[in-house]
N, C-alpha and C positions, 0 to 999 in steps of 0.2 A: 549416812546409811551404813549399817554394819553388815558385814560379811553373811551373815544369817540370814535379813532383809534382803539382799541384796539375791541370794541362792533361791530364797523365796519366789521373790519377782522374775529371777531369770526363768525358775521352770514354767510360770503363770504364763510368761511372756512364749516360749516354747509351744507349751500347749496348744494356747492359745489362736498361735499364728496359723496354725494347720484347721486347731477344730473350728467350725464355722460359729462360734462367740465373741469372735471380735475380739483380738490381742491388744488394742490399743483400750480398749475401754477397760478392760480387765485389769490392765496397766494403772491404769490412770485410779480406777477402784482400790486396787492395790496399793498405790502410793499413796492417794488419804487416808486410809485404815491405819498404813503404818506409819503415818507423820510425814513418809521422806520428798514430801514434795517440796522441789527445791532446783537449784543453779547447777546441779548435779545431776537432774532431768536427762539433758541433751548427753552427754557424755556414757553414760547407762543405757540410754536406749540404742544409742550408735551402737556400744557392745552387742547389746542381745539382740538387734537384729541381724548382724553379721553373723552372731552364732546361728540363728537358724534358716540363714542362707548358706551358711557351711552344713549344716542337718541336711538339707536338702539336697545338699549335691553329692555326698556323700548315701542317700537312700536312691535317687534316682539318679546315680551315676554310669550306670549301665545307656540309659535312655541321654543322656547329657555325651557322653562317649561316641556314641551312634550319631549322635546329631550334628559334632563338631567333626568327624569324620569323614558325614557322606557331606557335609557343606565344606567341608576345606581343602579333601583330597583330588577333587575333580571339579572339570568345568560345566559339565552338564548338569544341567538340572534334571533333582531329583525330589524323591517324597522329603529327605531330611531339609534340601533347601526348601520347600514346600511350607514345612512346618515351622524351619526359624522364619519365615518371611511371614506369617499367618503371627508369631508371637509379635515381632517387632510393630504388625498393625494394629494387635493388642494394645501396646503401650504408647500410641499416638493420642489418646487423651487423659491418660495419668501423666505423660511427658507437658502437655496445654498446660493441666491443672496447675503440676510443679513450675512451668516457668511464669505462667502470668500470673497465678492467684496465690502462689505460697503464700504469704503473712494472712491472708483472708482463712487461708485453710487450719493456718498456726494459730488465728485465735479464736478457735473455736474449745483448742486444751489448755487445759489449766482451769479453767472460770466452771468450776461445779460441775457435779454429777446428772444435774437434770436432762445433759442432752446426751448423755451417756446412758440414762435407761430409757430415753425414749427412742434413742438408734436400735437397744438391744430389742425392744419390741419390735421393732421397723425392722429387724434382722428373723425374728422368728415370724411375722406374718409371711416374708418372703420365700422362708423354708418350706414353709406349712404348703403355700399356694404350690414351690414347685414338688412337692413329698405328693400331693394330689393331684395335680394336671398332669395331665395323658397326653401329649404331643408326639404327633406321626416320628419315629425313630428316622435319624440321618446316619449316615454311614461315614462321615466325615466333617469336620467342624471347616466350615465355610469364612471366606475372608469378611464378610460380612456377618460372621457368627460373632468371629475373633473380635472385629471394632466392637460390638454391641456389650460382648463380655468386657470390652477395654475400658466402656462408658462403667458398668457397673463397677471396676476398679476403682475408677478415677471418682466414684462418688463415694465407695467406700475409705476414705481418708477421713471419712466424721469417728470421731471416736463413738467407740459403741455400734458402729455399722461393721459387720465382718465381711474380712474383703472376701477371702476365701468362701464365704457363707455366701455372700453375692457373685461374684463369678462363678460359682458350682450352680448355683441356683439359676441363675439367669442361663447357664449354658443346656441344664436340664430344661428349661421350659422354652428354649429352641429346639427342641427334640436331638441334641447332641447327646451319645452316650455315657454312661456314668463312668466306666473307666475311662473314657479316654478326655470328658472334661475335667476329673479331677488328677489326672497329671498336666494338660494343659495347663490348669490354674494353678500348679503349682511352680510350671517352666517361665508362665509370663512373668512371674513376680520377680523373678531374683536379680536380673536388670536394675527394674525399680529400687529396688531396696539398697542396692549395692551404690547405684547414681545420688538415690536421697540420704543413707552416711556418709558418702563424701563428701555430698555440698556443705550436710551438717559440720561435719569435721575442717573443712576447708574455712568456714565461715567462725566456728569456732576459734582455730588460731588466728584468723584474721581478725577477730574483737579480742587476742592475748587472756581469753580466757582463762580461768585460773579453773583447775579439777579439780571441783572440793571434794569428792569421792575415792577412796583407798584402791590401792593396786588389786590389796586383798580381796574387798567386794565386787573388782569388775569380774576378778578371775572367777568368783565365785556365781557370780552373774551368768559370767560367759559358759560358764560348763553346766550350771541350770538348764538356761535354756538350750544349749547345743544336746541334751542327751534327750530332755522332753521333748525335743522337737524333730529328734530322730523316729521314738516311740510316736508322736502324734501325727507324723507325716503318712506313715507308716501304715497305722491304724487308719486314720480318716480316708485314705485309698483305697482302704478293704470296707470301709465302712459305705462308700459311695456305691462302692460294686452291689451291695449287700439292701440299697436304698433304703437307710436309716435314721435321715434327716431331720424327720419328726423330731425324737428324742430331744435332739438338740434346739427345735423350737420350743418344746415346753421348759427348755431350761432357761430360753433364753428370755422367755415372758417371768418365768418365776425372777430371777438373777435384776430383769430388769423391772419390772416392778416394784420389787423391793429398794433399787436401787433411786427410782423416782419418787417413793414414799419416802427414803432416808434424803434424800435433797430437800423435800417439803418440811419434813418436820425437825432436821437436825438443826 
């Protein structure tokens, strides 16, 4: 993978991770296109999602400050414990998924494109229904919100399902609000992400993997996606407020479409 490719994928990967089209499948889109599918996979993607869990903490670090805050400096319970305790019931079934079914979930990438445009359809019918359903407004995302957003996480690991697109979505069509589910959706991830490149990386020198990828390309990787996914964090929280969801359904029928057309006939 060259330093170019590599800059490529990281902003794809960026973008991605925030707007509701599904980062992994765009990934994976991305790396057939450009040949670099390969042993070098795991090592690229541990990068670029680090970068954009550093994006993250760095646009919502105001709210990440507050929260670590009112949960550390005091023993009484408060709204900030309120809230990490509401995330961490979020991540009790993407934590199920990763410890019993990981290699079931791992092979689902790599083996073609086909189930990558038919998630991205699976990601814009979801959009579409919550862009239209009218559910009574809540004033507050309920611990029972939190799990149900946790399940759409934990199913979004198919490449081509957008996690972000399914948490936003499934937390809009429990009548939770649009600002405050898509920072939600954005605070419960970065746990995850952060627990699933370590294991990757732990497991990595544990089989003495060898990096077949240049220093150059991670760096080049890494600052891809760490800048597009400052702008696309950024934007997709203005864009939720704004209820624009659609858009991104028709891109993701068009995007996947073509994508299940070029699996058929490539």
């Amino acid at each position: 993978m060259s330093w170019l490719e590599a800059l490529l994928l990281g902003v794809v990967q960026g973008l991605t991770e925030f707007l509701p089209v599904s980062s992994s499948g765009h990934l994976e889109i991305g790396q057939v296109l450009f040949g670099t599918a390969g042993e070098d996979n795991l090592t690229f993607a541990i990068t670029v999602h680090a970068a954009t869990v550093l994006s993250t903490l760095v646009i919502l670090w105001k709210e990440v400050a507050q929260l670590f805050k009112g949960t550390f400096t005091t023993t009484k319970w408060n709204d900030e414990k309120n809230y990490v305790a509401k995330i961490c019931v979020s991540m009790i079934p993407v934590f199920i998924v990763g410890i019993f079914f990981k290699d079931q979930v791992e092979s689902f990438f790599g083996h073609g494109l086909l189930l990558v445009g038919c998630c991205l359809l699976v990601t814009a019918g979801l959009l579409a229904f919550a862009y239209f359903a009218k559910p009574r407004q809540k004033e507050q995302i309920s611990y029972l919100d939190a799990f149900i957003i946790g399940i759409a996480q934990a199913i979004a690991v198919l490449p081509g399902l957008s996690r972000s697109g399914s948490t936003i979505a499934t937390g809009l069509l429990l009548g939770d609000k649009k600002e405050k589910i898509a920072q939600f959706s954005f605070l419960m991830v970065l746990i995850p992400i952060l627990g699933e490149a370590l294991l990757e990386l732990i497991d990595m020198i544990g089989a003495h993997a060898a990096m077949d990828i240049s220093t150059g390309a991670l760096v080049a990787g890494f600052l891809g996606a760490f800048v597009s996914g400052c702008f696309a964090c950024k934007f997709m929280i203005n864009l939720v407020k704004n209820g624009k969801l659609i858009y991104f359904a028709i891109y993701c029928v068009i995007i996947g479409a073509a994508t299940v057309i070029y699996s058929l006939v490539g």
